[in-house]
N, C-alpha and C positions, 0 to 999 in steps of 0.2 A: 774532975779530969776533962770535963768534954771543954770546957776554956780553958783551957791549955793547948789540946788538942787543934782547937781550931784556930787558935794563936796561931801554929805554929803553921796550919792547912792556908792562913795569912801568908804567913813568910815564905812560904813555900811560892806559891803562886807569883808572889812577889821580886823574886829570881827569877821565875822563867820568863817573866813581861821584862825584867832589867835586861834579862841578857838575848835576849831578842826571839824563845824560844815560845813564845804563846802565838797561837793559833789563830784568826779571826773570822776562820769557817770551819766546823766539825767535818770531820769525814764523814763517809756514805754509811747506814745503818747497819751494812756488812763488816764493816773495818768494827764495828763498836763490837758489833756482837761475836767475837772470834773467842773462843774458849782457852786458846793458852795463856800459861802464865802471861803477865803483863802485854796482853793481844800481840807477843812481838812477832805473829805473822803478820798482823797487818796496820800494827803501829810504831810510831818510835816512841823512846819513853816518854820526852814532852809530850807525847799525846797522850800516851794513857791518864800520864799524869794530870794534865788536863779534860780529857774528855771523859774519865771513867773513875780513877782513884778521889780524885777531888771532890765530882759532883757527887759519890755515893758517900762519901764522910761528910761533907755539907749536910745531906741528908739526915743519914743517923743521928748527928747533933743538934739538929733544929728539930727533929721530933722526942730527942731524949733514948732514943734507943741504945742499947748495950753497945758498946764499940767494939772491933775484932780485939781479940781476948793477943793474939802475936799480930807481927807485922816484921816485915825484912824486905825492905825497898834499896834500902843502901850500898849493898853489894853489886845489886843489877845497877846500880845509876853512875858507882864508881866503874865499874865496867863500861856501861854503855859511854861514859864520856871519856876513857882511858884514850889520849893517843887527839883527841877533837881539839887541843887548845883550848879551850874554853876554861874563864877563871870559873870554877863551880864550886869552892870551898865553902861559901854562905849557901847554897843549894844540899850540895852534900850536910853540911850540918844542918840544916831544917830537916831532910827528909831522915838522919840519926835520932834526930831530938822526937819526930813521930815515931819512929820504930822502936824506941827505947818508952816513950808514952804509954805506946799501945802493948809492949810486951811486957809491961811489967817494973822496967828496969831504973834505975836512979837517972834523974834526969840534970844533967848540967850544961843544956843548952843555956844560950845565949849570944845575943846577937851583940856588936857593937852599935850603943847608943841605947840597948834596951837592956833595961834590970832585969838581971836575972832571978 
């Protein structure tokens, strides 16, 4: 599971560089370390996404570690981008196909151009 997993922590990443939404300076150590859900006191999702959810899954799968047993990204990110124009349906499906991964659930991600 954990290459699958970080297949998908790929494609993920992968949407937010295409659609202009990667970062190419962290915020300040306070913004990282804010304890609500998805920091959204002092992030937007592309950041968590990148500065916090990413690097801590990268982690766990380069060392082998158990992975979070649920995951539910999908809901916030279809919200967070409700209303922005932004085409996010390859984003939305990557960050489904992790929450369906991680929770357990039948997985029928797939991207156009990659075998599902």
């Amino acid at each position: 599971m954990h290459t699958e997993v970080a297949a998908v922590l790929i494609d993920i990443e992968s949407e937010l560089r295409q659609m202009g939404l990667w970062d190419g300076e962290a915020p300040g150590e306070q913004a990282l370390a804010s304890e609500q859900p998805f920091a959204m006191d002092t992030l937007t999702l592309p950041q968590w996404l990148q500065f916090i959810f990413l690097p801590n899954m990268y982690r766990l799968i380069e060392a082998g570690a158990e992975l979070p047993a649920k995951c539910g990204i999908t809901p916030m990110a279809e919200e967070y981008f409700r209303g922005k124009g932004l085409a996010v349906t390859r984003l939305l499906r990557a960050l489904e196909a992790v929450d369906e991964l991680l929770s357990g659930a039948e997985d029928d991600y797939a991207l156009p151009g990659r075998d599902a």
